[in-house]
C-alpha positions as CSV (number, residue, x, y, z in Angstrom):
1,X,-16.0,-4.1,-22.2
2,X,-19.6,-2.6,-22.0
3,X,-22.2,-5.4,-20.5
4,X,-25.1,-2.6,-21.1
5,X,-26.2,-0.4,-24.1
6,X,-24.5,2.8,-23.8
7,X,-22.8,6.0,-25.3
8,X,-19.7,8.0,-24.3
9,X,-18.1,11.4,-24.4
10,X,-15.7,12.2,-27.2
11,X,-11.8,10.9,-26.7
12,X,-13.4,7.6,-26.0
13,X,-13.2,5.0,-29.2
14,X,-15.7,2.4,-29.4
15,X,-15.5,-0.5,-31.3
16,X,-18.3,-3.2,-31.5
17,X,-16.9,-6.8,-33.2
18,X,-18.7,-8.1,-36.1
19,X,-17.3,-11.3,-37.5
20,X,-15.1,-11.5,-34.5
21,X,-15.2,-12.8,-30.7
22,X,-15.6,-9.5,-28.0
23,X,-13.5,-11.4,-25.8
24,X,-10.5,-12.2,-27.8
25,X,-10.6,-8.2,-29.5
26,X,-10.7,-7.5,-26.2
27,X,-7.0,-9.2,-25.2
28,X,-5.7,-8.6,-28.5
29,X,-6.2,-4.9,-27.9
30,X,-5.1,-5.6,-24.5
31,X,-1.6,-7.3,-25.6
32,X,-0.8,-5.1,-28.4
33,X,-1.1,-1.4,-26.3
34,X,2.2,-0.8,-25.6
35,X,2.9,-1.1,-29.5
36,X,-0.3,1.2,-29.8
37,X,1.1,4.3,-28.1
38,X,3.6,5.0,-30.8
39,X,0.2,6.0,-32.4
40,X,-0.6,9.0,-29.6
41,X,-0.3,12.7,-31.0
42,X,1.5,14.9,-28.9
43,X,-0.4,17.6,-28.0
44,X,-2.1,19.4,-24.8
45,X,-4.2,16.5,-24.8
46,X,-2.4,13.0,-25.6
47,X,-4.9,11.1,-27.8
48,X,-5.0,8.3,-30.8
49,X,-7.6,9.8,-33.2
50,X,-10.6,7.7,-34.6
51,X,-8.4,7.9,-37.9
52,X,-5.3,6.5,-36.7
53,X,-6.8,3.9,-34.8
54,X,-8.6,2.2,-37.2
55,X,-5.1,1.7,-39.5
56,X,-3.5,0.2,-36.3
57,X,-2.5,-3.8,-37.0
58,X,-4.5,-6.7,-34.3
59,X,-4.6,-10.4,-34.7
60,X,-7.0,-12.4,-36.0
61,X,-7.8,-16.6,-36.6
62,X,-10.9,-18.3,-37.0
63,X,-14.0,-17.7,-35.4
64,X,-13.6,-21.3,-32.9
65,X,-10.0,-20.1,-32.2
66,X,-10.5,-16.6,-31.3
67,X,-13.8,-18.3,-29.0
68,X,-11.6,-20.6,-27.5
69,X,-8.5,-18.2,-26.2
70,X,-11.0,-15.3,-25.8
71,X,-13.5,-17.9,-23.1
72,X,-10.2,-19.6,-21.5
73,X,-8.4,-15.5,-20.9
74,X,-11.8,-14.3,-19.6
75,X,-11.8,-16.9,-17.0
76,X,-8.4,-16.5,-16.3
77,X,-9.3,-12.7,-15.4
78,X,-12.6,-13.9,-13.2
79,X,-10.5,-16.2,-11.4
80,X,-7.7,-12.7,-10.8
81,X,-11.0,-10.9,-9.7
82,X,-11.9,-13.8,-7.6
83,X,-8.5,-13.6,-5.9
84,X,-8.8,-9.8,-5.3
85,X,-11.9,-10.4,-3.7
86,X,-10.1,-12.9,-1.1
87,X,-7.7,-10.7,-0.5
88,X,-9.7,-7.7,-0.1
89,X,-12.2,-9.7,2.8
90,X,-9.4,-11.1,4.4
91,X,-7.9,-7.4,4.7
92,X,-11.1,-6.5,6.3
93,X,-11.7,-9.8,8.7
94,X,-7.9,-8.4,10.0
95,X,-9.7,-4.8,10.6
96,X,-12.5,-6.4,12.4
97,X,-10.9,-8.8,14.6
98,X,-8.3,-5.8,15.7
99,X,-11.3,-3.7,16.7
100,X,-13.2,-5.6,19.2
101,X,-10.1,-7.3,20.7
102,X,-8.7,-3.8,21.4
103,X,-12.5,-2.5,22.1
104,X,-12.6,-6.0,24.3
105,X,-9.5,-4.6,26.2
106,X,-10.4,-1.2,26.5
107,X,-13.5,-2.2,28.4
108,X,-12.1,-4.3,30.6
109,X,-7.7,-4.0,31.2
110,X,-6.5,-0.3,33.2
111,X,-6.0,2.4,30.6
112,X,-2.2,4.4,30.9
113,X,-1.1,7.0,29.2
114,X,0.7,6.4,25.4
115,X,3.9,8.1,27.5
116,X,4.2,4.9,29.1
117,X,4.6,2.5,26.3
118,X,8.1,3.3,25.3
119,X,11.4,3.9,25.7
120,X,11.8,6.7,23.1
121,X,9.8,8.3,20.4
122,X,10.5,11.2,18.0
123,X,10.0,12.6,14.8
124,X,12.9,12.7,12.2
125,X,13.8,15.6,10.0
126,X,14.8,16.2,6.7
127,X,18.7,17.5,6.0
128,X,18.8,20.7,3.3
129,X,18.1,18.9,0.1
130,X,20.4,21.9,-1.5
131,X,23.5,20.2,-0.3
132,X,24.4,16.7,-2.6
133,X,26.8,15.4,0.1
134,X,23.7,15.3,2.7
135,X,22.3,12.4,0.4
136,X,24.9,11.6,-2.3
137,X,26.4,8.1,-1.8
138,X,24.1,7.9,1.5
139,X,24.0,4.5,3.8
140,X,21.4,5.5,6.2
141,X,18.4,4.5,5.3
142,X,15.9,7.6,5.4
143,X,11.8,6.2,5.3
144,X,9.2,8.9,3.9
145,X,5.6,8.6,3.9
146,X,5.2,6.4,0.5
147,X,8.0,3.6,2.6
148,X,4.5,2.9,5.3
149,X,2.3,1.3,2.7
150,X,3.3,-2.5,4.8
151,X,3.2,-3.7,8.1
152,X,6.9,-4.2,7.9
153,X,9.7,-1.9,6.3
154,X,11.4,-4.7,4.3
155,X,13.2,-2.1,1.6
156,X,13.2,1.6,1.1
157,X,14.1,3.8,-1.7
158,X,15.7,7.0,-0.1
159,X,19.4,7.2,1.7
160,X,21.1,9.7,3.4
161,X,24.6,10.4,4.7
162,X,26.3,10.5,8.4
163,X,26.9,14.2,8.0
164,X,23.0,14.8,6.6
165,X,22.0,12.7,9.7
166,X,24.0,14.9,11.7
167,X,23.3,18.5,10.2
168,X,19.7,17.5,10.5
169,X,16.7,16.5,13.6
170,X,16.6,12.9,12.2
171,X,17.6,9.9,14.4
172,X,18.2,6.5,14.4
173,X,15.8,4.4,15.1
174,X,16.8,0.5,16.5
175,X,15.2,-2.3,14.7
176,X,11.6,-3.3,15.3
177,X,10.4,-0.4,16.7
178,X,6.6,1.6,15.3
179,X,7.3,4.1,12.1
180,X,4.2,6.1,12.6
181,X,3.3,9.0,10.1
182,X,2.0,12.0,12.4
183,X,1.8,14.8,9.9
184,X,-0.4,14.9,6.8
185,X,-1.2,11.8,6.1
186,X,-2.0,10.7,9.8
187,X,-2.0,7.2,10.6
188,X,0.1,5.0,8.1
189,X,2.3,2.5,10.2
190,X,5.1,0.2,10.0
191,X,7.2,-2.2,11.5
192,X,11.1,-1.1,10.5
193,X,12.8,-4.5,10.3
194,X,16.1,-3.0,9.7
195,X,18.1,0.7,11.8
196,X,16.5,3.7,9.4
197,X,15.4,7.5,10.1
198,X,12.7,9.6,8.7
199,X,11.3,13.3,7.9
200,X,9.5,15.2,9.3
201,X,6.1,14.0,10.6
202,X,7.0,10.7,11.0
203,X,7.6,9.3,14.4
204,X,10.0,6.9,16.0
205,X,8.4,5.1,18.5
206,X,10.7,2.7,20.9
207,X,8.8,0.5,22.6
208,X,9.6,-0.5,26.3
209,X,10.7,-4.0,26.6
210,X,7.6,-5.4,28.3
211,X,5.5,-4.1,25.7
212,X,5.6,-6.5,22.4
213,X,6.1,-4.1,19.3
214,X,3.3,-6.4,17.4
215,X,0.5,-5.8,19.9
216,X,1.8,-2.7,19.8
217,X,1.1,-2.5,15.7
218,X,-2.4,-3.9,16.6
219,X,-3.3,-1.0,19.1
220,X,-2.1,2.1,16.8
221,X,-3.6,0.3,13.7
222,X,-7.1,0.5,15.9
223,X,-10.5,2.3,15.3
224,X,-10.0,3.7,19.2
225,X,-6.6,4.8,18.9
226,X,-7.6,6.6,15.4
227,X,-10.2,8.2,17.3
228,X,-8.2,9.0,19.9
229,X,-5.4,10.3,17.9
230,X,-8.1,12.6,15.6
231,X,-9.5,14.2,18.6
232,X,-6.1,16.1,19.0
233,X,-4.7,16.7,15.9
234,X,-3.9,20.1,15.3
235,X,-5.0,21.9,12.1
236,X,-2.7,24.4,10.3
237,X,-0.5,24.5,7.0
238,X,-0.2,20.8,7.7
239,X,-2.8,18.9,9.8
240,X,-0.5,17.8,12.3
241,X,-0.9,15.1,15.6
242,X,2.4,16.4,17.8
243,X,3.8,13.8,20.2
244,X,3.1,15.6,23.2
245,X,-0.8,15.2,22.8
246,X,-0.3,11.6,21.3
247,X,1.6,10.9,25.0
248,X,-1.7,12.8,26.3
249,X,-3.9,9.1,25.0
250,X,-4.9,6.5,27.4
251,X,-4.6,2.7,25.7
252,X,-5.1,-0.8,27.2
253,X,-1.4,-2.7,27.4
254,X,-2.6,-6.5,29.3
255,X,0.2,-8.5,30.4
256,X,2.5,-10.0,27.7
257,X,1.0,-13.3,27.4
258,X,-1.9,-11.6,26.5
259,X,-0.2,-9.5,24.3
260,X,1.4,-12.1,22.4
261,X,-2.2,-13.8,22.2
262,X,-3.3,-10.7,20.2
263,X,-0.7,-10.5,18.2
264,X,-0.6,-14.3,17.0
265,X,-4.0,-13.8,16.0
266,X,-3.7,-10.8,13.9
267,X,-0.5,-12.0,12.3
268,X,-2.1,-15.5,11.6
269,X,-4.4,-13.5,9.0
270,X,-1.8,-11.3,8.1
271,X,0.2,-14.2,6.9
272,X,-2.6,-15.6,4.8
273,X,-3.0,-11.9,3.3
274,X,0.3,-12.4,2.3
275,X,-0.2,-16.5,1.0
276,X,-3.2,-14.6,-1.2
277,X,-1.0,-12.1,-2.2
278,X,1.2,-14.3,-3.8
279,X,-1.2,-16.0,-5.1
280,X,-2.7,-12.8,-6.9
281,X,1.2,-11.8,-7.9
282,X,1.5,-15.9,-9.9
283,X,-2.2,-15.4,-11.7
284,X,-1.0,-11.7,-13.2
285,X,2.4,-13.1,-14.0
286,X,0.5,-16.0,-15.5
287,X,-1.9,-13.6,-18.1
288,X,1.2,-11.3,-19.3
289,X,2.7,-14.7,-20.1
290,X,-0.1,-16.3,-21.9
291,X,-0.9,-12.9,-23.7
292,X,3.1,-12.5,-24.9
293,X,2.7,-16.3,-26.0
294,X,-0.4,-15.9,-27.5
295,X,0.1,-12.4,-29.5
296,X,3.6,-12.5,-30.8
């Protein structure tokens, strides 16, 4: 809905109420679009023509009626924009805090080198996607880049077999450890809460038992180790930032009471992400409802 004058390009249809509240076209046109794409041509270019969508069917009532559910869905969507907002601050209070309590440690706790923090890291590898009985009926959970978009692997969508795991470089990697994406896209992380293996360019990253995997989370998800981890990537068909340079970067690891002091913190405002998440996920669920029950 345009809040200024203004014009638009062609393959844009503009339609200015008269008689009628803009708020409740506006969710009527909303409701019915799913019904409305039956209208598209097919051609190079989808498209409903100026024609065609003025003979397409949209509710109507009186004037007070259309005022009344058009003000009360308007609201409802202020209050969903409202709740993004929330969530998007509280995403980056999370950032901040992270930052100067690993710039805090980096200042003052001995640096080692990233070598040092665990037990065993590795990337995966990917088993011949020519042969079916590499993935076909497959138990091993196998996480690609699109599976890091969390802090913890919960679910995946990909599976391979025992004999793709073992005709390929991919590994298992124990519960709880870092799922860190070193190839392309550089940087996405993840706690696995459940044994999986990867591709290609995404690392396994064991840590040692007297380093706690959250703080752990909390230091790779940092400004400085993103620094620290751009300064060596190398650049090629894929930009790439190997292991063996990674092991190369010096990070703060305090004792574990410490640790666990950082990681409590973050994960208190990751928690209330998630509360506001919810939240967000009941007021959507709420509109489709209300725009089913009002447009049948």
């Amino acid at each position: 809905m345009s809040k200024v004058e203004m014009s638009t390009n062609q393959q844009i249809n503009t339609i200015v109420p008269t008689g009628h509240d803009a708020n409740f076209v506006f969710y009527t046109i909303q409701s019915r679009f799913p019904r409305y794409l039956s209208s598209i041509a097919v051609q190079a270019v989808p498209i409903i023509s100026k024609s065609a969508f003025e003979k397409l069917e949209n509710y109507t009532t009186s004037i007070d009626e259309e005022v009344k559910i058009g003000t009360f869905l308007s609201l409802l969507d202020e209050r969903i924009a409202t709740q993004n907002k929330i969530i998007e601050d509280l995403k980056k209070l999370k950032v901040a805090i992270c930052n100067k309590l690993i710039d805090n440690l980096v200042n003052h706790e001995p640096l080692i080198r990233f070598t040092e923090v665990y037990s065993k890291a590795g990337e995966g590898g990917t088993p011949e996607t020519s042969k079916s009985e590499y993935y076909e009926n497959g138990n091993i959970p196998f996480i690609k880049i699109d599976d890091l978009s969390n802090k913890y692997i919960i679910s995946n969508k990909d599976f391979i077999t025992d004999l793709g795991l073992q005709k390929s470089s991919a590994w298992i990697i124990p519960t709880h450890s870092l799922i860190y994406s070193n190839g392309a896209t550089i940087g996405a992380i993840s706690i696995n809460t459940y044994e999986v293996c990867t591709k290609q360019g995404i690392l396994g990253i064991v840590p040692q038992t007297s380093i706690s995997v959250e703080y752990l989370y909390c230091l790779m998800s940092s400004n400085y180790f993103s620094k620290q981890v751009h300064r060596i990537i190398t650049h090629g068909t894929m930009a790439t930032a190997y292991l063996k340079d990674i092991n190369k970067i010096k990070v703060p690891i305090p004792c574990m009471q410490k640790q666990l002091e950082i990681a409590n913190t973050i994960s208190s405002v990751t928690n209330k992400i998630g509360t506001e998440l919810n939240i967000l996920s009941l007021l959507l669920k709420q509109k489709q409802y209300l725009l089913q029950q009002m447009f049948i």
